[in-house]
N, C-alpha and C positions, 0 to 999 in steps of 0.2 A: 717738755713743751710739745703741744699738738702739729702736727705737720699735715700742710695741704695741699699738693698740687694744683696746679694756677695755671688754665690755656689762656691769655687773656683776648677781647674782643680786638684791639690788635695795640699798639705800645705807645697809642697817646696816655698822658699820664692818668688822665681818669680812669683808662681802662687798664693802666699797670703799674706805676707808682702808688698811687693814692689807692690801689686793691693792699698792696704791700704793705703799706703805713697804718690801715685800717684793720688786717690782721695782726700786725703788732701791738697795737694799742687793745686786743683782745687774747694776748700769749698765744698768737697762732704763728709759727715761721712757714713763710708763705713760699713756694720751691716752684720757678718759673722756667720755659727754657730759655735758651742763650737768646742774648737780645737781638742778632741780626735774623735766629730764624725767626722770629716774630715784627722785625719791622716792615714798618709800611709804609710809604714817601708815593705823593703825587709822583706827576710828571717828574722830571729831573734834567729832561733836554728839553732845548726849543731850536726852531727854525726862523729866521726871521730875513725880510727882505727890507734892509733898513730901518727904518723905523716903523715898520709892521709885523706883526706875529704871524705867522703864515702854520705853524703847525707845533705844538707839543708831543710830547712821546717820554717812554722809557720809566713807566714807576716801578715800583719795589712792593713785592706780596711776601706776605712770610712761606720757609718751608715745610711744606706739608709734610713730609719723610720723614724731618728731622723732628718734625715736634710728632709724629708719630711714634718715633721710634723712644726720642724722650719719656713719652709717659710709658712704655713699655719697660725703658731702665730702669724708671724710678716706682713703678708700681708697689713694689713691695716699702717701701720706705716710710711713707704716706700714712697717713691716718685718710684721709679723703681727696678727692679729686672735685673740680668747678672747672669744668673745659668749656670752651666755644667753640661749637661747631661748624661757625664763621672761620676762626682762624684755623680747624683741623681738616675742613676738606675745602678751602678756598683761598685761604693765607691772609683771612683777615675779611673784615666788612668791606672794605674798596672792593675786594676781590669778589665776594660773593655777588656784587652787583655789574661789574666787567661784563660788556654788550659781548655778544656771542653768535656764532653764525648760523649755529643751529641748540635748539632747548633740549637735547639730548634723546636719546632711542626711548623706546615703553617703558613705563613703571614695570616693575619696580628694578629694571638693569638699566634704568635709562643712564647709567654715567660710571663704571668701577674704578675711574679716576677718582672721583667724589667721593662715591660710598664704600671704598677701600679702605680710605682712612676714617672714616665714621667709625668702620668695623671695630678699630680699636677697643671701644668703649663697650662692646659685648666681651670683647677680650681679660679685659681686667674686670669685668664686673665677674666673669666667670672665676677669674683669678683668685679673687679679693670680694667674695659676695659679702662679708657683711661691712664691708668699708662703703660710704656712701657717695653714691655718684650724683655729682648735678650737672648737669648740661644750660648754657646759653644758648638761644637757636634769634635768628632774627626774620622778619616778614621783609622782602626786600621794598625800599624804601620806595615815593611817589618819582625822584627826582633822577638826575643821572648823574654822577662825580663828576664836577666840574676839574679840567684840568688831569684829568685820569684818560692814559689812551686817546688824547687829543680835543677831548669834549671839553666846549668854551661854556661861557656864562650863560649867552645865549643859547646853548642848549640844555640846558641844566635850568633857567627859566622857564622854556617853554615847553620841557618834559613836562615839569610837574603841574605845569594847567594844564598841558592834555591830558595828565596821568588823572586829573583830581575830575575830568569828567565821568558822569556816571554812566558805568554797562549794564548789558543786558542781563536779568538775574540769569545762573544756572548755579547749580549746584552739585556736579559730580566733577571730578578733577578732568576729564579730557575736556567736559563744555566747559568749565570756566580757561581754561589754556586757551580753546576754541573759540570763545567768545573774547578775548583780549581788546578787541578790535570792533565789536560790535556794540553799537547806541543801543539803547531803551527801544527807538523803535524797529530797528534789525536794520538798519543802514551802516554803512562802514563808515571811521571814521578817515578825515582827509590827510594828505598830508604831510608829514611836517616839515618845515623847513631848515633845521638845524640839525638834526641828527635822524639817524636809521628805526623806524619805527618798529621795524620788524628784527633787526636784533635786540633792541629793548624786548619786545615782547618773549625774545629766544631765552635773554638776561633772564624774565621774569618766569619763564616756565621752567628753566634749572632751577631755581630757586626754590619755585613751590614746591617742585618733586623733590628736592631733598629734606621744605620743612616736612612734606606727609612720608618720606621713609624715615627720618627721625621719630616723628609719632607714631607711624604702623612698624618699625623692623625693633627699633630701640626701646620708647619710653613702654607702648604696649604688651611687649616682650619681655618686661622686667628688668632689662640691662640700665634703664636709666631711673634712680630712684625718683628726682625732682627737675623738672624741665623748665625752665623759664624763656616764654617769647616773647620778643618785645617787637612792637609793630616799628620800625622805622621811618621820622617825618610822613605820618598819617594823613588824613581827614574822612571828613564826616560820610563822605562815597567815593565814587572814584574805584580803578581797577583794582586797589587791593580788598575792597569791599566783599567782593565774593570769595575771595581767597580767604577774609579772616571767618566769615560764616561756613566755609568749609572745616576750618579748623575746628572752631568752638564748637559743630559741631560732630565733630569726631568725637571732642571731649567730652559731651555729653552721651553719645551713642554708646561707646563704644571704651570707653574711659570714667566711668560713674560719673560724671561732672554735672552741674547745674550752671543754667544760664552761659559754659561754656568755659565754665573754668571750674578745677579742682582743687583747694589748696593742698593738698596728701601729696599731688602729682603732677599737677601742670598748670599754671597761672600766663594767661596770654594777656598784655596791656600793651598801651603806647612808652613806649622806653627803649633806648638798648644802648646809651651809655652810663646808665644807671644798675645795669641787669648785675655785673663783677663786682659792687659795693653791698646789693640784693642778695645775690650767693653767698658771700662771705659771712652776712647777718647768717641768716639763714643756718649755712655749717658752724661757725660757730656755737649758737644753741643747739646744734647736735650734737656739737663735741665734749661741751663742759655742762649742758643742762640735758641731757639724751630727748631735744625734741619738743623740752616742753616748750608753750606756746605762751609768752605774756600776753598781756591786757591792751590796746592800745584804744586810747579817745581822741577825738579833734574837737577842739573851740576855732569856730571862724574871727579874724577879726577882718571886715568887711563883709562882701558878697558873699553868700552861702556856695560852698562848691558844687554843689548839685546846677550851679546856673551856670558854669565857668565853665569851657570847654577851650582848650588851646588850639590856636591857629594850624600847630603841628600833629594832630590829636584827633581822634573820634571818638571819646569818651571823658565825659565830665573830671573836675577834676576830684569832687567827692567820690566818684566810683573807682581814680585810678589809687587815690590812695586808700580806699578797703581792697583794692585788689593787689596793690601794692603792702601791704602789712600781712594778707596773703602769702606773697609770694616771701617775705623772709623771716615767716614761719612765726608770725604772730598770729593774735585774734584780735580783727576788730570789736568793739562794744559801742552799742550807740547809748546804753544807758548802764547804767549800776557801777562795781567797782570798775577801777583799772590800772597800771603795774607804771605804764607812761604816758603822757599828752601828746598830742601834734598842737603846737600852736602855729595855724595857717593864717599868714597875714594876706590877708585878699585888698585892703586898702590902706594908703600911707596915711590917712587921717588916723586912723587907728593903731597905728604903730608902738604908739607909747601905751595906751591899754593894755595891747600885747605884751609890752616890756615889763608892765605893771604886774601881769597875770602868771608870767613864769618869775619873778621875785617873790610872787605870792607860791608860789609849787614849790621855792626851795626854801623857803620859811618853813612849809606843813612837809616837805620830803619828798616830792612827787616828780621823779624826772620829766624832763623836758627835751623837747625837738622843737627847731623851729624852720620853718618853711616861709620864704620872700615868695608870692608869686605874684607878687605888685610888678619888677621890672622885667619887662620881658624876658630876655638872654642874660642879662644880670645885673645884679643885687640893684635895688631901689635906692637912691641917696637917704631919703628919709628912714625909710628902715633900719639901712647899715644904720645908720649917727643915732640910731635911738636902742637898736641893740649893744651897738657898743657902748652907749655910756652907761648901761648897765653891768656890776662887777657879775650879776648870775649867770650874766650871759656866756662869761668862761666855764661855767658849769654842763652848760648843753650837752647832751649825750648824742645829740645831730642838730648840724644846720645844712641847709645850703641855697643859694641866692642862680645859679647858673642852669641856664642855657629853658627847656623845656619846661612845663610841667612835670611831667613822666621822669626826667632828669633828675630834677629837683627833689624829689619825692625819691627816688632811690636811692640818691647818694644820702636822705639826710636819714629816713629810715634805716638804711641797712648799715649807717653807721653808728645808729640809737642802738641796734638790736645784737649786733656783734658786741659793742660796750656793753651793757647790761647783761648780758652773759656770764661774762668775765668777772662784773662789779658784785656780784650775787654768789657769786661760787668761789673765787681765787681770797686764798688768805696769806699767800710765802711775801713778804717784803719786796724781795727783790724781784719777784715777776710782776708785783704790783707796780713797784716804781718804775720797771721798763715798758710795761704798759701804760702806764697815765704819762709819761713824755712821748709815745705813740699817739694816741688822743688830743692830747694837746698842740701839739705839732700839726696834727688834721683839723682841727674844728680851727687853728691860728690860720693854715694854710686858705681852709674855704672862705673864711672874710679879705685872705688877701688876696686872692686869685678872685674870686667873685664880685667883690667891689674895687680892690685896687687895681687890679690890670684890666680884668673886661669893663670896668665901667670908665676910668680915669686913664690909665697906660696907653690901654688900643688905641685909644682915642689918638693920642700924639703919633703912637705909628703906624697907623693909616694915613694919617695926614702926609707926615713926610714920607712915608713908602707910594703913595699915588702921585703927590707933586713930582717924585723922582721918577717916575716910571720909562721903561727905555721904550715903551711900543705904545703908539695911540690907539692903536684899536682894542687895548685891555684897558677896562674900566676900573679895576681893582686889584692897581698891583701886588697889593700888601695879600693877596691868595698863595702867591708863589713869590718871595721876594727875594730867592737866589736866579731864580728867572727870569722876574721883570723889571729887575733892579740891579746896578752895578752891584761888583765887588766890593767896591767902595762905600757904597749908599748901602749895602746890607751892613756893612760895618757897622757905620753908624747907626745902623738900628737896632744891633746888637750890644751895643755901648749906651743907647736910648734904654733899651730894657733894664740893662744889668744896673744904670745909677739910678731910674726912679727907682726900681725894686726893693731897694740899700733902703731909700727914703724914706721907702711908703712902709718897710719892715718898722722901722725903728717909730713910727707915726702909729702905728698898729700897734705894737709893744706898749706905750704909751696909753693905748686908751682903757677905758674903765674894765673894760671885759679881760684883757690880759696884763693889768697893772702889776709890778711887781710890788711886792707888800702888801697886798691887797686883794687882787683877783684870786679864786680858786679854781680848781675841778675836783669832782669828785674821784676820791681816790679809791674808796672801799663803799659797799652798802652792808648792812648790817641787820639784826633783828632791832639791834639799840640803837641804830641809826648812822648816819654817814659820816667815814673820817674826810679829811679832803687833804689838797696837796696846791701850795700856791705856784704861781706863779712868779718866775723870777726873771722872766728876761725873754728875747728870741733871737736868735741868728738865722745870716742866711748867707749863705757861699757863695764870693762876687761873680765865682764862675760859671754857678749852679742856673741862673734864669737863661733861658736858650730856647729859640724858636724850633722846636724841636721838628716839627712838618714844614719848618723854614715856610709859614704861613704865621699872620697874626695870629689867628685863630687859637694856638696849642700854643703852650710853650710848658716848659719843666720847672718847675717850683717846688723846692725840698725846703721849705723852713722848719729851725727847729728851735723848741723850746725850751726851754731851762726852770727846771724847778727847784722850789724850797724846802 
């Protein structure tokens, strides 16, 4: 079995579970480090003067040292490496965005705190040249972590409308640092009333300097095979505007790129908890097919993605996903053959079309993905109920219903692309079968996390985590609810999760897509065609659902399924 070192973006489960479960279901043992150096937890304390919140403090970044020094142990052991360069010189995405007093000395020494542990990744590439490295890098986001080092909602609101006004163009890295601050017409802007304007801007100029020595010391240097950036909560202008035109063009200068992205080398879009599902597709078509590159097509059912652009987002959503099948090492085609579909559902009226059209792919053999980008943050009621009462739909080689665009698109590709790697190459039985209950378990897991908890679940514990709340002037307890909620009232929201969870498992099991005696997935592809492997059943551990950033938001969900 292939082995591959795993930094992840930092240890909510999308960015470390769900990379794990998705290397399994492709025979890859995914080798992570210890889970405290990689966790990351808001706040942890508060201050309060009765019943008001007077100050938060005290979160959790991962260790840099140690997962430094981790990939240094393990380097020899590995078939490949997918680090985040978030969690190696920052201790994670909170971390990298953490207000600062000052944005560090000149390029390219401005920080050898930062780029000490970077350095690693020239270390092993020296080590281990023909093992392939890929790097996660992120574009630090418009907004400020709420709840992180003290920063309330209302500042975390009104970052991201100052952030999302537009600056004065420049284009070399000291003027855009320099112009942070400066409107269209050269006036400064005012300000703010929630938080420090000018350690944000300190936040955002470490950030830049270390995505441009990642691209000018590492990926240009050869030390990083495939670099993937993902812009975090974008828009259309706004201060990260010049920063991403800086980048793209580097890529193009200086990096053979067109339009700003290279697929060989570096793919910049809106994503980045998408980016560790992205890598893994990615490596594994390096590992078991050395690179080569499937087919990938979209059928819209609604709006055309070329008109869609996400609220979170500066790019359409047709361009994020050719830029996204880019990055995990496919080829888009807009015409002739292709290897798999994206079926993009853009309207609920359409839904069942949709349904119609991947039962038609697995009649004539044509794998399928399917993409919700009907409900916002997640999955669409009509969607879900018209996917699932289809049996094909346990077939899908990707889905997923949650959170962005960019999101959505990476987790469901890069877990089309890691499967079908696997499905094309692997013939041993018993890797086959420990891979397709890896798969299955992920595509069971995305319809229950995607529509049974963030659409249906949250729902109830928000409700009872804000009714309960100890301080009035938080608007949103259920962000931190070992903080703004009793011990007691966490309980109970911890016993809320773990029984609908049971309910909604067993309710999901149940429907047409994972029926037992009835539903499939594919277990092998073939020249003579697909065997498959049914479905018998799911469980799920009464222990296992846990609000793991003790926020609505995240929680841990390990289901698993049973086959025949």
């Amino acid at each position: 079995m292939k082995k591959v070192l795993y930094v992840p973006l930092d240890d909510r489960p999308v960015n470390l579970d769900d990379v794990i479960m998705q290397g399994r279901a492709t025979g890859i043992h995914v080798i992570t480090p210890d889970a405290e150096d990689v966790k990351n937890r808001l706040d942890t304390k508060a201050e309060a003067d009765g019943s008001v919140l007077e100050n938060t403090y005290a979160p959790v970044f991962g260790n840099t040292a140690n997962i430094r020094r981790f990939i240094q142990d393990h380097a020899s052991q590995v078939d490949g490496f997918i680090i985040s360069t978030d969690m190696l010189a920052y201790g994670g995405l909170i971390g990298s965005r953490r207000f600062r007093t000052n944005g560090g000395g000149a390029y390219p020494g401005y920080d050898p705190v930062v780029t000490g542990p970077l350095d690693v990744i020239r270390e092993i590439k020296r080590t281990c040249p023909h093992k392939p490295v890929y790097a996660l890098d992120t574009v630090m986001r418009l907004a400020t972590t709420v709840f992180v080092e003290g920063l309330t909602q209302a500042a975390y609101d009104e970052a991201r409308a100052f952030a999302q006004q537009p600056r004065l163009a420049a284009s070399n890295l000291e003027d855009i640092i320099a112009g942070y601050d400066i409107k269209p017409d050269g006036t400064h802007f005012g300000t703010p009333v929630h938080f420090d304007k000018e350690l944000y801007y300190n936040a955002r100029s470490h950030k830049f300097k270390t995505n441009y020595y990642i691209l000018d010391q590492l990926l240009q240097k050869g030390y990083i095979d495939f670099l993937a950036i993902g812009v975090d909560d974008s828009y259309t202008q706004g201060v990260q505007a010049n920063e991403i035109a800086f980048l793209e063009g580097m890529v193009n200068d200086r990096l053979g790129g067109t339009g700003g992205q290279n697929p060989d080398r570096v793919i910049i879009l809106p994503d980045a908890d998408g980016l560790g599902y992205s890598l893994m597709g990615r490596m594994a078509s390096e590992l078991h097919r050395c690179g080569s590159k499937p087919r990938y097509s979209v059928k819209y059912f609604g709006l055309d993605g070329s008109t869609i652009v996400n609220p979170y987002e500066y790019m359409s959503v047709h361009d994020n996903i050719r830029y996204h099948v880019d990055m995990i090492g496919g080829r888009f085609v807009a015409s002739g053959p292709y290897d798999m579909e994206i079926v993009a559902i853009t309207s609920a009226s359409q839904a069942q079309d949709a349904v119609s059209h991947i039962e038609s792919n697995e009649q004539r053999k044509m794998p399928s993905i399917a993409i919700d980008f009907v409900g916002g943050g997640a999955a669409d009621e009509a969607v879900t109920q018209a996917l699932l009462n289809s049996q094909s739909t346990g077939a899908l080689l990707g889905y997923s219903g949650w959170n962005t665009a960019g999101n959505k698109i990476g987790l469901a590709l890069g877990m089309a692309q890691s499967r079908y790697a696997l499905l094309v190459t692997e013939h041993r039985p018993p890797f086959l079968e420990t891979a397709a209950i890896g798969h299955g378990s992920l595509l069971f897991k995305r319809f229950l996390k995607d529509y049974y908890y963030k659409k249906l679940t949250i729902a109830e514990v928000r409700t009872y985590s804000r009714a309960h709340a100890l301080y009035t002037n938080v608007p949103y307890a259920d962000q931190n609810m070992r903080l703004f909620n009793t011990p007691e009232d966490y309980e109970v929201l911890v016993q809320l999760l773990r029984d609908r969870m049971q309910t909604q498992t067993g309710t999901l099991a149940a429907k047409n897509a994972f029926l037992p005696g009835k539903a499939r997935l594919i277990r092998q592809i073939k020249r003579s065609g697909w065997t498959y492997a049914g479905y018998g059943g799911a469980e799920l551990d009464y222990e296992n659902p846990d609000f793991i950033w003790n926020r609505a938001f995240e929680i841990t969900l390990m289901p698993h399924v049973i086959l025949r």
